[in-house]
N, C-alpha and C positions, 0 to 999 in steps of 0.2 A: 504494500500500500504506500502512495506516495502523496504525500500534499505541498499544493504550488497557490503562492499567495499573487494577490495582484490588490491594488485600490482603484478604486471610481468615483467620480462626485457626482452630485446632485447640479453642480455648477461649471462654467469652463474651468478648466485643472489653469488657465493662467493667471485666474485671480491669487493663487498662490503668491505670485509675486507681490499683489498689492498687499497679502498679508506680512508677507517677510518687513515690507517699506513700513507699512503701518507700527508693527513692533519696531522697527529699528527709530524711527520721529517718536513716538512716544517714549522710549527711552531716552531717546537725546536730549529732549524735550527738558524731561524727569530729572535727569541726572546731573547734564552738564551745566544748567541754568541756577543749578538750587546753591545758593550763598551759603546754607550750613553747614554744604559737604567741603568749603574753604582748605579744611586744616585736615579733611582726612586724605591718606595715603589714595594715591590715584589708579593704583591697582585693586584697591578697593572698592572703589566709584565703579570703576570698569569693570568688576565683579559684578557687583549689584544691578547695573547696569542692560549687563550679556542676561542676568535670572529674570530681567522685567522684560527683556527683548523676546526671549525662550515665550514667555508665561504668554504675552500680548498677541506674538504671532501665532501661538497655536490656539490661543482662543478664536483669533480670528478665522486658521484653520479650518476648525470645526463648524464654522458658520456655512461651509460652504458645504455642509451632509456627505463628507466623505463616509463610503463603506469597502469594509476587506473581505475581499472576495476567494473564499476558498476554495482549490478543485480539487477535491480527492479521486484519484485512480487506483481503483483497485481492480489486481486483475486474478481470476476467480480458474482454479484447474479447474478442468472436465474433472466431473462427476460420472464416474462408474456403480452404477447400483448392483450387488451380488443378490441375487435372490434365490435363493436355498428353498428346493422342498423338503418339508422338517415331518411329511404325513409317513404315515404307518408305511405304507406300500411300498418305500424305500427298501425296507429290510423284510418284507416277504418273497424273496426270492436266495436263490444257491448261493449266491455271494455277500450274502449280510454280516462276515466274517469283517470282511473288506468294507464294508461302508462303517462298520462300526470302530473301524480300527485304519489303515493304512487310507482310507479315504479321506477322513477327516484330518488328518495330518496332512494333506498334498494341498487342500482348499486351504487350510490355515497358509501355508507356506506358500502359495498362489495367491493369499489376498494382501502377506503382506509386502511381496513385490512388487505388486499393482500401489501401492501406499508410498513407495519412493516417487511416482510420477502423478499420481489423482489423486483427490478426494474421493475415497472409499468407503461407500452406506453398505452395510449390510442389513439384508432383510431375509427374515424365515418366516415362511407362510404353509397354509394347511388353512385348517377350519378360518382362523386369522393371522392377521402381520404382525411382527413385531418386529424389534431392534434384539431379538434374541441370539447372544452369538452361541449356543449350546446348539449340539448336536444331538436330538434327542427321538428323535421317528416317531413321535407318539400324537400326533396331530388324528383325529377320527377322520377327517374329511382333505378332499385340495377342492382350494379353490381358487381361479385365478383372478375370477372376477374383482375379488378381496385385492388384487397382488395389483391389479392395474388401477383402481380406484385408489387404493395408496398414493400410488407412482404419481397419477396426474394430481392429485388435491396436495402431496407435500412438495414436489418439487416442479412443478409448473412454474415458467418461466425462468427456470435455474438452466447453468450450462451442463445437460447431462449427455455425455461422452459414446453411453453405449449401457445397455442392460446386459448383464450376464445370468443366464435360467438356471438350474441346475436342479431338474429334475428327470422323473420318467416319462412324463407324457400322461400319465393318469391322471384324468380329474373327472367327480363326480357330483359336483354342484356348481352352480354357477353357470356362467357361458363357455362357449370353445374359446381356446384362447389364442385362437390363429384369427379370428374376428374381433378379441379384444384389444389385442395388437395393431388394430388396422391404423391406426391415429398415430402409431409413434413415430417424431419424424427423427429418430434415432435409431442405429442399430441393435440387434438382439443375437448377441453370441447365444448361443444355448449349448450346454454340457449333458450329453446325456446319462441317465443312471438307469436301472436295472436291466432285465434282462429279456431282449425281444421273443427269446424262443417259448414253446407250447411248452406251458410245465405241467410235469404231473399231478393231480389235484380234482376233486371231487370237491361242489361247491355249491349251496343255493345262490342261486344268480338273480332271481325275483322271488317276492313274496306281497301277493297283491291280498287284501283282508277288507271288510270293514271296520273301519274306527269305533261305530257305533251298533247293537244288533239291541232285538227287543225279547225281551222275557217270556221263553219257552220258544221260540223261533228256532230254526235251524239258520246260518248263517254258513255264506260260503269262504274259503280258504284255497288260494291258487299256489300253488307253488313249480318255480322255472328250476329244476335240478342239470346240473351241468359238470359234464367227468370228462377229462382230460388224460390221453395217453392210460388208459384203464381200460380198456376192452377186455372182453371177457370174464370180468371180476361180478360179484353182487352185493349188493348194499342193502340195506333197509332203510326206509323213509318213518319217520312217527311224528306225532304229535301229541305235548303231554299239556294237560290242565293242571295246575298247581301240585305236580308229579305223578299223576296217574295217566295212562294211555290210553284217548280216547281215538285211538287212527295209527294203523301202521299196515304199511304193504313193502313187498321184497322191489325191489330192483335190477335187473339184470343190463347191464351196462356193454353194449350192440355196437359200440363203433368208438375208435378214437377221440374223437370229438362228439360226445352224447349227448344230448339233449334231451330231456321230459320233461312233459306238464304235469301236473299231479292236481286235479280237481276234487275240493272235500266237502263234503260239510259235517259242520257240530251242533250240537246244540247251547244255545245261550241259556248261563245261569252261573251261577244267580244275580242275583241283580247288582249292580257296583262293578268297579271297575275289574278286570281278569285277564291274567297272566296264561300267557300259551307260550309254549317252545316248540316250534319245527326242527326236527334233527335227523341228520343222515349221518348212519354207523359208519366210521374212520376205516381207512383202508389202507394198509402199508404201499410208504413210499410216498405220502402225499407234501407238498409242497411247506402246504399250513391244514392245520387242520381248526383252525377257528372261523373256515369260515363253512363248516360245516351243518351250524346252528343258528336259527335266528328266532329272537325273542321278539314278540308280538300284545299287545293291550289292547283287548276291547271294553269299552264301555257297554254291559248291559242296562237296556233302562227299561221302565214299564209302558210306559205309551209315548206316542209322538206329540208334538208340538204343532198348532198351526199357523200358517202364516197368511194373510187376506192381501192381493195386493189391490186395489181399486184404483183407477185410471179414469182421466177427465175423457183422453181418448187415445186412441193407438201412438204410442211413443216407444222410441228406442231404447231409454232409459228403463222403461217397462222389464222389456225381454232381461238386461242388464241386470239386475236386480234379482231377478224369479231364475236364472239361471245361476247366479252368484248364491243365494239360498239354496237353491237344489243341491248346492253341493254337500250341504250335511242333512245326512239320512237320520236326522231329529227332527227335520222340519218335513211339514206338507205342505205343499204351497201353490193356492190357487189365485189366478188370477182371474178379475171379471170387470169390464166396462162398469160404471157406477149406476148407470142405468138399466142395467140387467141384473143386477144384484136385488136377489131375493132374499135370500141368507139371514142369518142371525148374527149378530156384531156376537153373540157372549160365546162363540161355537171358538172364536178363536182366540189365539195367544198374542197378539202383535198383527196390524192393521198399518197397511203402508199406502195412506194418501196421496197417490201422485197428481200433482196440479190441482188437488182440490181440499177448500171448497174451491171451485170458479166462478166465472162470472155467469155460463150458462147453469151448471147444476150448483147452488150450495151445501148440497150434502146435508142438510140440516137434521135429517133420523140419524144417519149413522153416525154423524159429531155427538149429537145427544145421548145415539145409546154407548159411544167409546166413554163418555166423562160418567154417567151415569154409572157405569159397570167396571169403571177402573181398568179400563182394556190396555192397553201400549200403543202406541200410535206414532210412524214415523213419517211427517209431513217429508214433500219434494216439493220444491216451489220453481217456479216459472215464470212465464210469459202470461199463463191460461189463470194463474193463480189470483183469488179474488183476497188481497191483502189486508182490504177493510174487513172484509168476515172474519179473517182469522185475528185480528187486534181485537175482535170482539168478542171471541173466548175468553180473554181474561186470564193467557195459561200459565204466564211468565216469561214470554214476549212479544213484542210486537214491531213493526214495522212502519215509520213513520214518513210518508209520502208527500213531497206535493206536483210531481208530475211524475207519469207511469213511464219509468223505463228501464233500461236493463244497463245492469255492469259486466267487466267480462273478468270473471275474481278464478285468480288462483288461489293455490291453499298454502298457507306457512303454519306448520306445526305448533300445537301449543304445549312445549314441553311440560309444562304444570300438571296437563291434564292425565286424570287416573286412575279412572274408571274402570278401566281394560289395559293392556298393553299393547301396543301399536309398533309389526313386526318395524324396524329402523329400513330396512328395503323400501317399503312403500314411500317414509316420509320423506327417504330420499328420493323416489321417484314423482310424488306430489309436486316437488319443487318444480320437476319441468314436464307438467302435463299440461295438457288442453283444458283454458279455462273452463269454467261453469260460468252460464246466464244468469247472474242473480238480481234478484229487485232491487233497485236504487232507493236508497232511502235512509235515514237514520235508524241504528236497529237496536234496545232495548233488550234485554235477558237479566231474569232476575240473579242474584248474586249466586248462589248456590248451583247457576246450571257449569256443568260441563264443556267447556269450547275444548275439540278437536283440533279445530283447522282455522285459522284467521282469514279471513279476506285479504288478500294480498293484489291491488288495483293499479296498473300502468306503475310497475318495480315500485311502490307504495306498500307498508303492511299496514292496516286500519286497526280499527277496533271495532271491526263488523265481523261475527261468524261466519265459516262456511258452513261449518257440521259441529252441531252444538244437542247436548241433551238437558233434560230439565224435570223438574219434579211439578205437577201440579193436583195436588190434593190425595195422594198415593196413586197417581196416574202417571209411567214414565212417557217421557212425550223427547220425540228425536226430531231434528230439524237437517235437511239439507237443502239449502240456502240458495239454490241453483240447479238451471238444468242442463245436461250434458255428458252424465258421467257415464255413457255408454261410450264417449270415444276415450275413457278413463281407462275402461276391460278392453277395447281394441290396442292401447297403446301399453300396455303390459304385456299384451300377448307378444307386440312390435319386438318390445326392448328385451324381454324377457323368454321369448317363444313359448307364456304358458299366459293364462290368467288366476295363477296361484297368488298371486298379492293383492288382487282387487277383491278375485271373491274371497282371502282369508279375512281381509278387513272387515267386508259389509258382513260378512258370517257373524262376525265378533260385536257388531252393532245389533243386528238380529237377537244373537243369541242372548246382549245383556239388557235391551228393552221388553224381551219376551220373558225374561225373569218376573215375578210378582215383586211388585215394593213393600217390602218388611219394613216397618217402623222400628228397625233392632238399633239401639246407640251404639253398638260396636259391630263392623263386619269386619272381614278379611278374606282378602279373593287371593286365589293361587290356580294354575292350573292342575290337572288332574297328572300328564304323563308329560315327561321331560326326556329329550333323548340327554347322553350321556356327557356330551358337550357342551352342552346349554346350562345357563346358572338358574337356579330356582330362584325365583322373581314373587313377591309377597306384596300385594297395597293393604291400607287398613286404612278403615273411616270409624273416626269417635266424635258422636253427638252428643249435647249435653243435654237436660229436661225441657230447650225451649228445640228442640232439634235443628241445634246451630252448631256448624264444625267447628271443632276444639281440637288441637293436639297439644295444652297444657303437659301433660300426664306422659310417662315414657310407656311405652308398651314393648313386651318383652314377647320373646318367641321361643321355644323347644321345639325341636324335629327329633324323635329318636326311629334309628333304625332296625331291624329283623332282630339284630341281635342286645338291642336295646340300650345300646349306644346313646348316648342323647345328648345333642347341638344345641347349646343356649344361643341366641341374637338379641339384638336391642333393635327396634326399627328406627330408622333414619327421617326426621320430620321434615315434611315439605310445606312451606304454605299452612294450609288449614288441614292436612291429613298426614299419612303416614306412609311410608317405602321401603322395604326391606332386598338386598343383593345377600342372597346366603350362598354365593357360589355354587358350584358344581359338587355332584353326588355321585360313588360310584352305583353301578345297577344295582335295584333292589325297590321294596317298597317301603316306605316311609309314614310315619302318622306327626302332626303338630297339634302344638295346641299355642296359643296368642291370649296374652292377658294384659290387663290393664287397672288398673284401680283410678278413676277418676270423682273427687267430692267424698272420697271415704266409701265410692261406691265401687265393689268389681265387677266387672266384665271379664267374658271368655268366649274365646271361639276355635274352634279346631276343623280338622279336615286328616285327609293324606293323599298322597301325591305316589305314582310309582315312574322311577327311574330305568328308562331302557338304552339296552347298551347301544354301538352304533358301530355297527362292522362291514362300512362302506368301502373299506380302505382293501378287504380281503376280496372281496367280489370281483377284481378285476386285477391280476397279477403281473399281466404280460404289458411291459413298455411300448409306449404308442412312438419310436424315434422316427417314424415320417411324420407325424405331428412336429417334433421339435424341429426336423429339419424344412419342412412348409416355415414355419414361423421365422427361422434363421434367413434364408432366401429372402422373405416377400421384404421384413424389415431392412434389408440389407447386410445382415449377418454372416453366421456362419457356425457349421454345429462342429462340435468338437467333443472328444471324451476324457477323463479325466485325468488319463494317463496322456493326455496333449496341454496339459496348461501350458507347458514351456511355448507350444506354439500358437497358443490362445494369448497370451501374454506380449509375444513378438509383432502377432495379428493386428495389436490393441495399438501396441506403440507407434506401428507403420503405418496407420492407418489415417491420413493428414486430415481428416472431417473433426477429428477428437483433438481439438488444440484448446487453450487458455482464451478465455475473452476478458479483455479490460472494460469497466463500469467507469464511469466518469459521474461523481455529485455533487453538482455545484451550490455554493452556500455564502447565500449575504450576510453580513451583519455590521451595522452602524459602529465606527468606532466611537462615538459620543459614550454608548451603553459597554463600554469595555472600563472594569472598576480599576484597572490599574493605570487606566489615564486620568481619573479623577484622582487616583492617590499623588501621582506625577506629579501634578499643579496645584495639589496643598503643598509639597515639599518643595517647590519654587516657591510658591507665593510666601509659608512659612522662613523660609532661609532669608529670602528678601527682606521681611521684614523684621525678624530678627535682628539682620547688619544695620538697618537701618534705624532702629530702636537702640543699638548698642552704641551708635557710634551720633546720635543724636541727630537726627534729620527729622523724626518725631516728637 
């Protein structure tokens, strides 16, 4: 880093000179006229003289707004990023010997010769990234999606050199990553690791189930069995219910590469949550035999849930919705025009008013019989939507108009809110979807509702909701503030090739308006099953006698597990409620209990949760290195194995795109506001008058 001074004025730089003349006459003036300085020595004079010259001219100086003008140049190495796959899959193959030992030695000794010439990040990724430099293969999942989102949010607009991969090519969540690469407009060395050939190995490769079945139902179970380099061996297939064998058949394993379906059913019971393991008996010789087993949770329940959607009239947002519902087999879900609704409002659990009331129908029975009977009720609002009827519910909010028209609102996350949990994918996907239509107008919500999504208007965030929930009279009532969100589920499928995050979300709206409102002053939500990797996540709401949120009061947690183990926590207060992070759990099931004492009064709530393992990482053994070498090419790369750093290394140096770039920051500041010019001209003007005081001229 270097810095180079220069000054500027405010005025032509030649008034300088009329400063210097100004101080030199006023000196002269001063000094050589004054009859008292007679009798003093005239080097003296001349002394005094030269510190009022000094003082005078630089005052004047400064009249003229000089400033010092700084440029600092700093010049910045390429940035080489290492990114280490740290997931399991590394060392399920023949040579795990070698990653765990003589591998990990070469990369260390390869990153720190790349550190004589670059700034060198290291990053290890799997389920997530970190700055973790341990060697450790115990990641459940890869993800690259993780590994590029990283990349561009930390060092976007930094000088990065080149990416270096060092993985196998397996990834099993997330996108390809020969597509998430498309943007970099840097190179991508990639190192490859394990091992491309067919291994020996017997494995469930799918296991398709429902999440949810109903009490005394038969419920079906698919499993994808897949055997490698086993021909002619047999196996057996089972399936055990909390240890007992309710399913087993033999297998005779036909061909090199085998493949079988295996279609079952069981019966559901008892009710609550239940633990299944599908397993195929071990065969010598096999690769790994972990992933011979896969554990499975159904929720049994006694009856379904329904869901009413009523529509002003055919909308796209419609389908949107009844399809995003459909996906959890809790719910039933009918739709019907508002005018051909016969029905009973009390038949159902949750009532999803799309555009109404309107202007043509007001809906006025089935408003009445929802408030009447305590039903749920999730307004859509629109264009069609009659905003004066609904301010005249009374529900806890309203909408305050003086001409009818629309905004075009995104959504900004309201992290406060927590109600539910909101998987972090989507809220980072909200940020860049296609606005909602929503009513203009000043919008009202009583204190206690829940805001989702803020209204976010022309790069503005408001204090307008998008998606907001409320309580009114033990009735919950959901608002979404706009219409559109059918091109919400097309551009999830876009970025995502699924619409797993649109409909997880509106699921998790559904499923907590469709809850009944208990007047309890203490809850605590958790979910039911946690795969292995995921940290067990706990909110809690404490009301006081006027049922006003309070988190005065600490509230404490216990989880104990099978063996009766037992995890004290303290919740974490947010605002007016409560948040607990208990980490991560290995597999197994667990029971809590959550207390509180509030006004000398207790409260308690409990539940339990089971933890399933996640053996993504076994299902797919064999190294995808045309993956890694597509990705090397398109970037401009180039793939390499680990026993070539030295020529991954020489690749790096030779390579003239990966050079230093100089930053230049330029920086004004007034010397008037520099304190050690003010100390400067007390210690003139002081000295001066000192001589002057000493030798009698005052």
């Amino acid at each position: 880093m270097t810095l180079l001074f220069n000054i500027s004025f405010g005025y032509s730089p030649w008034l300088i000179f009329f400063c210097i003349i100004a101080g030199a006459v006023y000196a002269g003036l001063l000094y050589f006229r004054d009859k008292k300085l007679v009798e003093v020595n005239k080097n003296i004079i001349r002394s005094m003289a030269v510190l009022r010259f000094i003082t005078v001219s630089f005052l004047a100086f400064l009249l003229l707004s000089p400033l010092i003008v700084m440029l600092e140049n700093t010049i910045e190495k390429p940035i080489i990023i290492v990114a280490r796959d740290n997931s399991e899959s590394i060392l399920i193959n023949k040579d795990s010997t070698y990653y765990k030992g003589e591998y990990v030695d070469q990369t260390k000794d390869f990153i720190e010769s790349l550190k004589n010439d670059f700034e060198v990040i290291e990053l290890a990724f799997g389920d997530v990234v970190s700055e973790d430099k341990g060697f450790t293969f115990d990641q459940k999942t890869t993800n690259f999606s993780e590994l590029t989102r990283e990349i561009f949010t930390r060092f976007s607009g930094r000088n990065i050199g080149a990416v270096i991969l060092s993985t196998d090519g397996i990834y099993n969540k997330g996108s390809n990553p020969y597509y998430e690469t498309g943007d970099f407009d840097f190179p991508v060395y990639t190192v490859a690791l394990g091992d491309t050939s067919l291994q020996r190995d017997l494995f469930i490769s799918e296991l398709n189930t429902n999440k949810i079945a109903f009490l005394g139902n038969n419920f079906p179970v698919q499993v994808i069995v897949k055997a490698n380099k086993l021909k002619g061996q047999t196996t057996k297939i089972s399936l055990f219910h909390n240890s007992e064998t309710v399913f087993s058949e033999v297998i005779k394993i036909e061909s090199e590469e085998f493949e079988k379906t295996i279609n079952l059913q069981t019966e559901a019971k008892p009710a609550g949550l239940q633990r299944y393991r599908i397993s195929l008996m071990a065969l010598d010789g096999e690769i790994s035999k972990e992933n011979n087993h896969r554990d499975f949770v159904v929720e049994v329940i006694e009856n379904r849930q329904k869901i009413l959607v009523l529509s002003n009239s055919p909308h796209p947002d419609v389908a949107a919705l009844k399809k995003a519902f459909e996906k959890n087999e809790n719910f039933e879900v009918i739709h019907q025009n508002i005018n051909d609704f016969t029905g009973k409002i009390t038949d159902y659990n949750l009532v999803v008013l799309h555009q109404l009331p309107s202007v043509k129908n007001p809906a006025t029975t089935v408003l009445a019989d929802l408030l009447k009977n305590n039903i749920s009720v999730l307004f859509v609002l629109g264009s069609q939507s009659n905003i004066k009827q609904i301010n005249a519910l009374n529900t806890g909010f309203s909408i305050s108009q003086r001409v009818n028209s629309i905004d075009e609102s995104q959504g900004i996350f309201n992290k406060d809110f927590l109600s539910f949990e909101v998987n972090e994918d989507f809220v980072e996907m909200v940020r860049f979807l296609p606005p909602l239509s929503s009513p203009y107008g000043e919008y009202a919500i009583n204190g206690d509702a829940g805001v989702v999504f803020w209204q976010k208007i022309k790069n503005v965030t408001t204090s307008r909701p998008l998606i907001f929930f409320t309580d009114y009279n033990s009735t919950k009532i959901g608002c979404i503030c706009g219409e559109g969100i059918w091109k919400w589920r097309i551009q999830d499928f876009v970025q995502n090739n699924s619409h797993n995050l649109f409909d997880e979300f509106f699921n998790k709206i559904s499923q907590y308006l469709s809850l009944k409102l208990k007047k309890q002053q203490f809850t605590v939500s958790a979910k039911n099953v946690y795969p292995e990797n995921e940290s067990v996540l706990f909110s809690a709401e404490l009301y006081n006698e006027s049922y006003e949120l309070v988190n005065e009061a600490d509230v404490t947690l216990e989880i104990t597990d099978q063996n009766n183990k037992k995890y004290p926590f303290t919740f974490s207060k947010t605002d007016n409620a409560y948040r607990l992070n208990a980490g991560m759990f290995p597999p197994g099931d667990y029971t809590w209990v959550a207390k509180v004492t509030n006004y000398k009064k207790a409260y308690s709530a409990g539940g339990k949760f089971t933890v399933v393992p996640v053996q993504m990482e076994a299902q797919n053994t064999r190294a995808d290195h045309g993956l890694l070498f597509r990705i090397a090419e398109k970037t401009g790369g180039k793939m390499f194995f680990p026993s070539q750093y030295d020529q991954l290394l020489d690749h790096i140096r030779s390579n003239k795109d990966i050079v230093p770039v100089s930053y230049s920051d330029k920086n004004y500041k007034d010397l008037i506001n520099l304190k050690w010019i003010f100390f400067a001209l007390l210690v003139l003007i002081s000295a001066e008058w000192f001589f002057r005081k000493y030798f009698g001229s005052y």
